[in-house]
DSSP file (Angstrom, degrees, kcal/mol; ACC not computed):
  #  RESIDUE AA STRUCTURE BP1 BP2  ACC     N-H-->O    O-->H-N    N-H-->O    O-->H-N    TCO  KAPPA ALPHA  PHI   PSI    X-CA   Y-CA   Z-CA
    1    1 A X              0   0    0      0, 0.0    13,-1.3     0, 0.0     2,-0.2   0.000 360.0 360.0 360.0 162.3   45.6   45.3   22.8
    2    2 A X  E     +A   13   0A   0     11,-0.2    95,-1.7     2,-0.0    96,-0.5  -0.802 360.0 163.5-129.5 167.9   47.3   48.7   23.8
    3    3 A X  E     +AB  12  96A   0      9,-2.2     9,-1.8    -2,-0.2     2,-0.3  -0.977   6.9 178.5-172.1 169.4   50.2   49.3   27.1
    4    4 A X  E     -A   11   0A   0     91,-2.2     7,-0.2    -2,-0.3     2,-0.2  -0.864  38.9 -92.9-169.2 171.1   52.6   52.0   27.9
    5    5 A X    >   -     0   0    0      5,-1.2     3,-1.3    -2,-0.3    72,-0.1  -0.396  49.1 -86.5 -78.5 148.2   54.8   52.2   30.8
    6    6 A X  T 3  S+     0   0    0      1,-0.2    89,-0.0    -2,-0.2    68,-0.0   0.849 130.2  39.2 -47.6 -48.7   53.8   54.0   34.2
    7    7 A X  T 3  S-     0   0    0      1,-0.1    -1,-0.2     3,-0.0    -3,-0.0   0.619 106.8-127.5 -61.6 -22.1   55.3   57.6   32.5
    8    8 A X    <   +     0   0    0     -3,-1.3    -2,-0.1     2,-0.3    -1,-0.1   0.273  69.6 134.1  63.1  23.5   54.0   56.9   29.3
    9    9 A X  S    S+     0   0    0      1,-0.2     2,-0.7    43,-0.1    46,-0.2   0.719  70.3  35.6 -65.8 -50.5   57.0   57.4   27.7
   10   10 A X        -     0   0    0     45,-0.1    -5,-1.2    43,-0.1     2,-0.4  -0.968  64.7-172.1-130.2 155.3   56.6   54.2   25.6
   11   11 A X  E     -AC   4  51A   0     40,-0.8    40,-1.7    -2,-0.7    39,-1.5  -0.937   4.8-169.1-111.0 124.9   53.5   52.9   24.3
   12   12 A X  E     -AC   3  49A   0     -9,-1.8    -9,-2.2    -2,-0.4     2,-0.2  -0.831  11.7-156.9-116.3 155.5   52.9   49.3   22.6
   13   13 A X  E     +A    2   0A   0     35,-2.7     2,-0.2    -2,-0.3   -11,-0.2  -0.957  19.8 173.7-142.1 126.2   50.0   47.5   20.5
   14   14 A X        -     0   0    0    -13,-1.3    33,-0.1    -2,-0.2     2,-0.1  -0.599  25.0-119.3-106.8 171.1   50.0   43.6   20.3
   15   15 A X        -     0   0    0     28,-0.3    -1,-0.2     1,-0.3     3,-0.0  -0.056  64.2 -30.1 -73.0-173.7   47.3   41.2   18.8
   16   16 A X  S    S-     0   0    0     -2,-0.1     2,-0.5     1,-0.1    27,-0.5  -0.105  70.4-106.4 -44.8 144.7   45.5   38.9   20.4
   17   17 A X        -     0   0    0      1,-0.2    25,-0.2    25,-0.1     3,-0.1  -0.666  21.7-169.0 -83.8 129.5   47.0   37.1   23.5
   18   18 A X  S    S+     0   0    0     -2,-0.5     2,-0.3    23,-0.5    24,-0.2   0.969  70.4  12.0 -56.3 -72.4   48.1   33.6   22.9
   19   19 A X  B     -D   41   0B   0     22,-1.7    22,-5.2     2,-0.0     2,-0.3  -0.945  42.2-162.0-115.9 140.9   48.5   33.0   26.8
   20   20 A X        +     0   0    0     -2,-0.3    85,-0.6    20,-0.2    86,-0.5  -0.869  32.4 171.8 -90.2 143.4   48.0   34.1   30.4
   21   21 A X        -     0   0    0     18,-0.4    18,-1.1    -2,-0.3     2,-0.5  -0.927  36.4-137.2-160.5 136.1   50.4   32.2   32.7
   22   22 A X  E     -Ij  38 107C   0     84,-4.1    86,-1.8    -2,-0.3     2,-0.5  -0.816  26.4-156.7 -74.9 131.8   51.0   32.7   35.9
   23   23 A X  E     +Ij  37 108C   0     14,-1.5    14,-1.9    -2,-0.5    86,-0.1  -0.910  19.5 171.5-143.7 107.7   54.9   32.4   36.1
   24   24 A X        +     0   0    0     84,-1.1    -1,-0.1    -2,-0.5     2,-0.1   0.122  25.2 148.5-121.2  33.6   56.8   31.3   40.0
   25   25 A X     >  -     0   0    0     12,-0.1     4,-2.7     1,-0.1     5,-0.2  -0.293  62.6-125.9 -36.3 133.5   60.2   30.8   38.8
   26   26 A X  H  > S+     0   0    0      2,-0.2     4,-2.0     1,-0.2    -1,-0.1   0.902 111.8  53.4 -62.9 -21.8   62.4   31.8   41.5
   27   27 A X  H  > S+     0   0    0      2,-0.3     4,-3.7     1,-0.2     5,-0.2   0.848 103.8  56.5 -63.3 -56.7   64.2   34.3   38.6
   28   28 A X  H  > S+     0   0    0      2,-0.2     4,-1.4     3,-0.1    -1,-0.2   0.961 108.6  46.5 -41.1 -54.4   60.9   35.8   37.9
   29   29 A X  H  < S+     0   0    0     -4,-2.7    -2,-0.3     1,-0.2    -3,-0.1   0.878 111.3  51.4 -86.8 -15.7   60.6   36.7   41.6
   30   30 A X  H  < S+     0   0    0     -4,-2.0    -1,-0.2     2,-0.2    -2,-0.2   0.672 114.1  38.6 -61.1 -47.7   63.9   38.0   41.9
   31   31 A X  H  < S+     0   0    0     -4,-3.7    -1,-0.2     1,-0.1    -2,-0.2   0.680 123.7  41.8 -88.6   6.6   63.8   40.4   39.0
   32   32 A X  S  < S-     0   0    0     -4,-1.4     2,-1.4     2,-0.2    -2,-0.2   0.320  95.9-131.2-125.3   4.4   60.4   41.4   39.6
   33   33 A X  S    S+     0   0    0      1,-0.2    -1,-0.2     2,-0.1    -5,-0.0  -0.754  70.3 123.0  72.6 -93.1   60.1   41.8   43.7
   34   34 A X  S    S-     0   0    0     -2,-1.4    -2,-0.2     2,-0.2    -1,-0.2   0.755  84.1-127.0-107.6 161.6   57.1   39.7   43.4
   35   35 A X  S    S-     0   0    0      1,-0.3     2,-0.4    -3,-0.1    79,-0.2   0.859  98.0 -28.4 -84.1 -24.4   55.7   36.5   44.8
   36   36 A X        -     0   0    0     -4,-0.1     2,-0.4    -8,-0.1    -1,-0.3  -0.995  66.4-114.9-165.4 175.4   55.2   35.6   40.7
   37   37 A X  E     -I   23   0C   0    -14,-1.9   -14,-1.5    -2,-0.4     2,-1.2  -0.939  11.7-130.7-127.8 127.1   54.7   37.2   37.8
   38   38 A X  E     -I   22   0C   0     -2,-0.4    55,-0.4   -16,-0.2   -16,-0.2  -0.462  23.4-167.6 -86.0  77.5   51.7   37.4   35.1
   39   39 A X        -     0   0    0     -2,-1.2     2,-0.9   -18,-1.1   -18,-0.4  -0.028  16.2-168.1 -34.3 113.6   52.8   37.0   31.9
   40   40 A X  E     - E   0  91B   0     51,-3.3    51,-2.1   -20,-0.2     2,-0.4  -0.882  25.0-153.2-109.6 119.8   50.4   37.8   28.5
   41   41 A X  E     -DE  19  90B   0    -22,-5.2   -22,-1.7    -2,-0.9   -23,-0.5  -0.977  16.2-176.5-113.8 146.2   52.5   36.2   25.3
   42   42 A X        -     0   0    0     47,-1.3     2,-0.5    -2,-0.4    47,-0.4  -0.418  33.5 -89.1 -97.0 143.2   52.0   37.7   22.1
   43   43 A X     >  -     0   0    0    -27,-0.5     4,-0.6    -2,-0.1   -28,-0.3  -0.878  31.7-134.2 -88.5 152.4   53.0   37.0   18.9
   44   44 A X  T  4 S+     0   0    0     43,-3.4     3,-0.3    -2,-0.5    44,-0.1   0.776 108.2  45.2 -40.0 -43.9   56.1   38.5   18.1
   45   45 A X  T  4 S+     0   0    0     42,-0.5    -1,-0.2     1,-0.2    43,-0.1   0.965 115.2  55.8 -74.4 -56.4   55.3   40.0   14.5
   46   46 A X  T  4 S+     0   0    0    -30,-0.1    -1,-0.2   -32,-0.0    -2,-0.2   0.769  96.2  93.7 -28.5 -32.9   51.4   41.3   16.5
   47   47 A X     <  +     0   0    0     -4,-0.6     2,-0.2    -3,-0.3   -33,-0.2  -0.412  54.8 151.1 -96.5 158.2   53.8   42.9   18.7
   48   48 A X        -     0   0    0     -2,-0.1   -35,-2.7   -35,-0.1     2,-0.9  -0.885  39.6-139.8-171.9 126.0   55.0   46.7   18.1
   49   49 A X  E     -C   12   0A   0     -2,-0.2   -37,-0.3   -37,-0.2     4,-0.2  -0.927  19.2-170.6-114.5 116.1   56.1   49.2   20.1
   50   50 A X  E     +     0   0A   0    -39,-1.5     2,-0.4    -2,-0.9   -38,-0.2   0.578  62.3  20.6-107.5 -42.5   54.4   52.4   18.8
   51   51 A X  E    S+C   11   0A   0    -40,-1.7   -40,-0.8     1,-0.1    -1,-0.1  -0.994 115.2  16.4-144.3 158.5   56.2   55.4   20.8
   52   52 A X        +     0   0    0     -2,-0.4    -1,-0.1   -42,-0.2    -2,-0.1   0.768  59.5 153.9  54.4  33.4   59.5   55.9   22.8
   53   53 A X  S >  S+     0   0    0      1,-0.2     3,-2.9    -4,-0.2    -1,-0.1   0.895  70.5  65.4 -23.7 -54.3   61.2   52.9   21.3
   54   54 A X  T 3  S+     0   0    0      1,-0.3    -1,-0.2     3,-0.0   -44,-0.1   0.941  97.4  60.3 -65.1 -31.2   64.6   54.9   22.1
   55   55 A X  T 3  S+     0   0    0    -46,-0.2    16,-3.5    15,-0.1    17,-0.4   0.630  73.3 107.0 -90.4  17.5   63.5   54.5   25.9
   56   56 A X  E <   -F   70   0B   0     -3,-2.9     2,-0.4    14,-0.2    14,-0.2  -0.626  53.8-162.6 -80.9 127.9   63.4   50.6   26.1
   57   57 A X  E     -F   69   0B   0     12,-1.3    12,-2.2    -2,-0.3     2,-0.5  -0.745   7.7-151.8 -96.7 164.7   66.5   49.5   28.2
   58   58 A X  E     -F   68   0B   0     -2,-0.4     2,-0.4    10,-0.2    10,-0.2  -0.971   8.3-162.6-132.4 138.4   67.0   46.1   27.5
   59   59 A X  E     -F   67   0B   0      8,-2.2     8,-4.6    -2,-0.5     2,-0.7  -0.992  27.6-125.5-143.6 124.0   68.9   43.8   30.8
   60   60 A X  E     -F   66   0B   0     -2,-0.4     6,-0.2     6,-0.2     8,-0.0  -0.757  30.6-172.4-106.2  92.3   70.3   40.3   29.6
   61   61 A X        -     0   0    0      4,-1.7    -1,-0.2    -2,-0.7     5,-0.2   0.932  69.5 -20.1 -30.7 -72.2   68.4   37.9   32.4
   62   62 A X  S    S-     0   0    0      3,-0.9     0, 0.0     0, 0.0     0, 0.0   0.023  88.3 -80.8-118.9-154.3   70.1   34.9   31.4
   63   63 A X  S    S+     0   0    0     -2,-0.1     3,-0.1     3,-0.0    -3,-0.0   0.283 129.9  39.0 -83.9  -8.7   72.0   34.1   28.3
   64   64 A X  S    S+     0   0    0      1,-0.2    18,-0.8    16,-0.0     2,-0.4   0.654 107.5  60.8 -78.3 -56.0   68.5   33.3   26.7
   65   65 A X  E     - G   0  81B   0     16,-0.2    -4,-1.7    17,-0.1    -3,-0.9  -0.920  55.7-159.7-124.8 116.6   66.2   35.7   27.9
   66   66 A X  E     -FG  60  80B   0     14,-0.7    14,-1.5    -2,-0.4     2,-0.7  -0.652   6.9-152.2 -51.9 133.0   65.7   39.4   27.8
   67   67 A X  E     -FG  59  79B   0     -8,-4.6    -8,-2.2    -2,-0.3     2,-0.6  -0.927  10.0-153.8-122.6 132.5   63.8   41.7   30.0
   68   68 A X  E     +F   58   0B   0     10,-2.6     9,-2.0    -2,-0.7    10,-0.3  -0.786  21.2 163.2 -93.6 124.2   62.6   44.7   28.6
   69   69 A X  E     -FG  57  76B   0    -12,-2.2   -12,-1.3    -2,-0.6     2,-0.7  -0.611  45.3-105.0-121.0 178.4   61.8   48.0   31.0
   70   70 A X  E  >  -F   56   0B   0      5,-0.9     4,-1.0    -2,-0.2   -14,-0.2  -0.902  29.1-143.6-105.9 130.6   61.3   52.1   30.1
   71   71 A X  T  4 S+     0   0    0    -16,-3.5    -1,-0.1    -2,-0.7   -15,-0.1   0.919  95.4  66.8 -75.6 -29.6   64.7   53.4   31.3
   72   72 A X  T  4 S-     0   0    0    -17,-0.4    -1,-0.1     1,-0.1   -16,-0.0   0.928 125.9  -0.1 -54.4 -59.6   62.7   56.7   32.5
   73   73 A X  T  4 S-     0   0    0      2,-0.1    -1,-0.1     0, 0.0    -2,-0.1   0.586  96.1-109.5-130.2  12.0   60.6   54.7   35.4
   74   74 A X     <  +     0   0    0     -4,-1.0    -3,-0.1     1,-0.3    -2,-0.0   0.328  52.9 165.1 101.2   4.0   61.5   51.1   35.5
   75   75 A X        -     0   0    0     -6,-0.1    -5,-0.9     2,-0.0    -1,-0.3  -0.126  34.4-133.7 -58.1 134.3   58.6   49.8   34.2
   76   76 A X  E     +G   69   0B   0     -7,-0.2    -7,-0.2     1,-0.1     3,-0.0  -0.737  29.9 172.0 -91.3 160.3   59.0   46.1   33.0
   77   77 A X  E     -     0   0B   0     -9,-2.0    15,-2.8    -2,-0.2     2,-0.3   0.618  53.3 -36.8-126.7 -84.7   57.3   45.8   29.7
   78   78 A X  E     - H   0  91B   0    -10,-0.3   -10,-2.6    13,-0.2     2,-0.3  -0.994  46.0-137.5-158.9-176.7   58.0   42.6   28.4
   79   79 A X  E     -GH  67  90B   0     11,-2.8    11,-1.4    -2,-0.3     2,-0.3  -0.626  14.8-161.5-112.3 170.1   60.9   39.6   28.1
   80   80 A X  E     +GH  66  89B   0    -14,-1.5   -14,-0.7    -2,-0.3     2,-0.3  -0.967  15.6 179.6-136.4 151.0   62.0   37.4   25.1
   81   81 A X  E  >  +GH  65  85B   0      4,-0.7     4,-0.7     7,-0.6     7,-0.3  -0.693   8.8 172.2-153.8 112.2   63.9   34.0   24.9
   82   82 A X  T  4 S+     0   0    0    -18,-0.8     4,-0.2    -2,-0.3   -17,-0.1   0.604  78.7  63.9 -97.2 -15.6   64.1   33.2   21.3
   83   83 A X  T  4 S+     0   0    0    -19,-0.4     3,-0.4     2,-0.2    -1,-0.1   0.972 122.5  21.3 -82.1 -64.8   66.4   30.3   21.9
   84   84 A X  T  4 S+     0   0    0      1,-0.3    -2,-0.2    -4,-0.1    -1,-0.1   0.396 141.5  20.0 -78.4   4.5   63.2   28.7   24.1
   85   85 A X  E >< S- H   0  81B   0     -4,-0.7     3,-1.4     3,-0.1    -4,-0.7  -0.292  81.1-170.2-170.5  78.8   60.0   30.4   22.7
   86   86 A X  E 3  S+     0   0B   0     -3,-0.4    -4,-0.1     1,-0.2     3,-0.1  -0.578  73.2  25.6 -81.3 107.0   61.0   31.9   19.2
   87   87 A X  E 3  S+     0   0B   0     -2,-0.5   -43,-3.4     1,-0.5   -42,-0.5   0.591  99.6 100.2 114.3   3.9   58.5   34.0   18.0
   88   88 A X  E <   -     0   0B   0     -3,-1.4    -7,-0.6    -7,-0.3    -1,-0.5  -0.967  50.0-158.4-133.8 157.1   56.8   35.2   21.2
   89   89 A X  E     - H   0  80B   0    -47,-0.4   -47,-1.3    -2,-0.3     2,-0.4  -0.985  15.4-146.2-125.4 120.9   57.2   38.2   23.0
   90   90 A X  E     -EH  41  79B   0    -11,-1.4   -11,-2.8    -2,-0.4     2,-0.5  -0.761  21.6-168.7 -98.0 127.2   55.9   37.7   27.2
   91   91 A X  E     -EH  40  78B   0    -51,-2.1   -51,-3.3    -2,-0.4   -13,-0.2  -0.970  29.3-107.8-127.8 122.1   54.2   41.4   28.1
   92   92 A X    >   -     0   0    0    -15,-2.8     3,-0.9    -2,-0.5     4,-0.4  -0.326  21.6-115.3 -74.5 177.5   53.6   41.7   31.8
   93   93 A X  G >  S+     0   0    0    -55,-0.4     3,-2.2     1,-0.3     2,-1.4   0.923 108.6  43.7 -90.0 -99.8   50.4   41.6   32.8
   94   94 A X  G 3  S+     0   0    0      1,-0.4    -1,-0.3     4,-0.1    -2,-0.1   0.202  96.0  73.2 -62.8  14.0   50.1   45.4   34.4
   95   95 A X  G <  S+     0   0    0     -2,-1.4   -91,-2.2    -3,-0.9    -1,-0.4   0.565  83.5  89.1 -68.3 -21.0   52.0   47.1   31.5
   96   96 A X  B <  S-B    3   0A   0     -3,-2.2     3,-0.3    -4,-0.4   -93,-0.2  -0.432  78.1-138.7 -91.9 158.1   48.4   46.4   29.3
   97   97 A X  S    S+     0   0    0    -95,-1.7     3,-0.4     1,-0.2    -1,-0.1   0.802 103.5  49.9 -90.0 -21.2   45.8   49.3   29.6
   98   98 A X    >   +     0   0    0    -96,-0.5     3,-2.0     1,-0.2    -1,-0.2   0.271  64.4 128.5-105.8  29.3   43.2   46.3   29.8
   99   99 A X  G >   +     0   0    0     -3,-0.3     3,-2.1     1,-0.3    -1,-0.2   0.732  64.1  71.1 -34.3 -52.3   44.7   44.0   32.6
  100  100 A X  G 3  S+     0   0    0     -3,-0.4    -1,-0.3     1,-0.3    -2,-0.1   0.537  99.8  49.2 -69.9   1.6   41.3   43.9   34.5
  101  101 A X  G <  S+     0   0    0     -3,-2.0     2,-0.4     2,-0.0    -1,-0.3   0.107  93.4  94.1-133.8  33.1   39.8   41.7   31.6
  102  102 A X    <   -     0   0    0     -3,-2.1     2,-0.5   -62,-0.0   -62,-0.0  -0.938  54.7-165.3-112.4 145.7   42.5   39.2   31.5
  103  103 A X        -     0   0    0     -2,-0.4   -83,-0.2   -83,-0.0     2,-0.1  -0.912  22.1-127.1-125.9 120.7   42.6   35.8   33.4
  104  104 A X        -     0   0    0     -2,-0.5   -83,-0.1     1,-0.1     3,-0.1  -0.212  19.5-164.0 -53.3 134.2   45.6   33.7   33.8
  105  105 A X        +     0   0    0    -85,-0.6     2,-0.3     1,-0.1    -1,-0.1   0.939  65.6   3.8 -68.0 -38.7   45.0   29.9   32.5
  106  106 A X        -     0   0    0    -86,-0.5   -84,-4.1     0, 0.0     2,-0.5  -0.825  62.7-138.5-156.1 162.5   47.9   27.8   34.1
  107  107 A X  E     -j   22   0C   0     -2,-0.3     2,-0.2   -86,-0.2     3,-0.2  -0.976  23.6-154.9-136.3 149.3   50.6   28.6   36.3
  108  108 A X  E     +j   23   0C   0    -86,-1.8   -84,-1.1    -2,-0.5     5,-0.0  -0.676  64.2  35.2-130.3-179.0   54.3   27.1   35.6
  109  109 A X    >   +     0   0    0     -2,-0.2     3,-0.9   -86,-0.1    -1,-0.2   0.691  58.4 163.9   8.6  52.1   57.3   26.3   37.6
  110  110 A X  G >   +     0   0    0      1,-0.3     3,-3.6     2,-0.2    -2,-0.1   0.939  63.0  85.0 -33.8 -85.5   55.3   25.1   40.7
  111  111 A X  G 3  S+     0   0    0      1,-0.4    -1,-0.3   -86,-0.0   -86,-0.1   0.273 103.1  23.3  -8.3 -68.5   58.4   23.7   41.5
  112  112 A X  G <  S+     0   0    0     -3,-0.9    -1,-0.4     2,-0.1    -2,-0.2   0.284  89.2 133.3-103.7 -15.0   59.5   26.9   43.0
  113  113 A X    <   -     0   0    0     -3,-3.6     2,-0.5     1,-0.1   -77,-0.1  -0.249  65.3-114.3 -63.5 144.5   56.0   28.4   43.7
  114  114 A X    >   -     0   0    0    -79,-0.2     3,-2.7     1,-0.1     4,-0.4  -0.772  24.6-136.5 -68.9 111.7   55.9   30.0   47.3
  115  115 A X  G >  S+     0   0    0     -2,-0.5     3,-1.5     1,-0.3     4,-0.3   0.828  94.3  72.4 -57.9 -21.8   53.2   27.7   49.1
  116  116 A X  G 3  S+     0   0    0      1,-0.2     3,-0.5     2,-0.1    -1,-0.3   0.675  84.2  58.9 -81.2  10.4   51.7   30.6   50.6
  117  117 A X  G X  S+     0   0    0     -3,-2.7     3,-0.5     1,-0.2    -1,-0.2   0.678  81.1  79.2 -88.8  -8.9   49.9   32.2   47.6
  118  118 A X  T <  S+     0   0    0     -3,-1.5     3,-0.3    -4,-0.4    -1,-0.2   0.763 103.9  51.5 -69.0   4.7   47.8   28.9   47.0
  119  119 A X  T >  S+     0   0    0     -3,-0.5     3,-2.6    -4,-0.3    -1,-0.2   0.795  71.0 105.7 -93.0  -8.8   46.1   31.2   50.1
  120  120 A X  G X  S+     0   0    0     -3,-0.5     3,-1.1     1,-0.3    -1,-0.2   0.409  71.6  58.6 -63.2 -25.7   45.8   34.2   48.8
  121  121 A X  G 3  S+     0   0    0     -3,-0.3    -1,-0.3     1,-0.2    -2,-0.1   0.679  99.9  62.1 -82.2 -37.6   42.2   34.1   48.4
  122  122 A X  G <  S+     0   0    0     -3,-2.6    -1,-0.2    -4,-0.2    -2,-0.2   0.608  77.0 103.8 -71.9 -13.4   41.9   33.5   51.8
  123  123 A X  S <  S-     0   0    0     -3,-1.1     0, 0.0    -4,-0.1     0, 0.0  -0.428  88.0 -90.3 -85.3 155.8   43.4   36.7   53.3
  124  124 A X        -     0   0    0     -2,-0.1     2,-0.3     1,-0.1    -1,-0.1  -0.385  55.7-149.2 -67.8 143.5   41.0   39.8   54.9
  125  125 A X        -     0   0    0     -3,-0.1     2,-0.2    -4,-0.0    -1,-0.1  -0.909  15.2-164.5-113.8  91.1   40.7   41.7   51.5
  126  126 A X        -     0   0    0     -2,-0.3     4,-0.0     2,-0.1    -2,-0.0  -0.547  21.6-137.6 -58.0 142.3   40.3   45.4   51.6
  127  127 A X  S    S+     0   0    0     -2,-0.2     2,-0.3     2,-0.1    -1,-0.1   0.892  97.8   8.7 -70.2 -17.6   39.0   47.9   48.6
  128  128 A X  S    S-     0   0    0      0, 0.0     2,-0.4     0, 0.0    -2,-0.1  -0.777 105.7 -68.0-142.4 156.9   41.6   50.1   49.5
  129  129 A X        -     0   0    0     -2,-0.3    -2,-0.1     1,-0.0     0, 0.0  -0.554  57.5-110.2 -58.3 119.4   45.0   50.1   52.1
  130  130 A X        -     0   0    0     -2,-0.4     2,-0.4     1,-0.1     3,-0.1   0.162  23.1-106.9 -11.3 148.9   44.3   50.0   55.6
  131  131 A X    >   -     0   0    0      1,-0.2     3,-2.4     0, 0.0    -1,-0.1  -0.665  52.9 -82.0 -85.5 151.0   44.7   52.6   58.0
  132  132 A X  T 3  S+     0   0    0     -2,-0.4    -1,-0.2     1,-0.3     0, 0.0  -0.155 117.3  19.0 -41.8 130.4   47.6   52.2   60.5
  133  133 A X  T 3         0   0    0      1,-0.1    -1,-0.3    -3,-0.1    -3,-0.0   0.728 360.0 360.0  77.6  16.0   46.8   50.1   63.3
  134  134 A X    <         0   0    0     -3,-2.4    -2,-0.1     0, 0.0    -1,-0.1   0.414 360.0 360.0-101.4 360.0   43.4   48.1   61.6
């Protein structure tokens, strides 16, 4: 599988994805503005970041976990926590050029999940944004 950042400034190629996981840790929604975040883990050694290495900032989550972005337009890329998942690298879900043909399996730390997305399914869906006032 292939990704780059919104600028294209860096580009990656992983292997096959180990997991999809929907992820509604309240830390998750906090650095990522979102009601959760979709996670693809890799393995690490698959994983390779192919151009503009020099522009990955890297921003220390926790004491664990590492979030990786393009310092150029803020795109997150992916996180690490080698103390709790050694050997995998989590690539968010819209950094891959083939997102639309991934499905998340399982969703974690429900604890914390916001109850309104088990609705989401339910809301008027448009292909496109609304106009003002529809």
């Amino acid at each position: 599988m292939r990704g780059s950042c919104k600028c294209g400034s860096v580009q990656f190629e992983a292997g096959a994805p180990l997991h999809v996981v929907n992820c509604h840790c309240g830390l998750c929604r906090r650095m990522n503005g979102t009601a959760f975040t979709t996670y693809v883990v890799f393995e690490s050694e698959r994983f390779a970041i192919s151009q503009g290495a020099e522009t990955v900032a890297t921003f220390a989550a926790t004491e664990r976990a590492q979030k990786q972005f393009c310092r150029r337009c803020g795109t997150p890329l992916f996180n690490r926590n080698a103390p709790a998942y050694p050997g995998l690298t989590m690539v968010y879900l819209g950094a891959l050029d083939e997102a639309a043909a991934i499905t998340p399996r399982i969703n974690i730390y429900c604890a914390n999940k916001l109850g309104w997305t088990d609705a989401l399914a339910m809301l008027p869906a448009f292909d496109d944004a609304p106009r003002r006032g529809a």
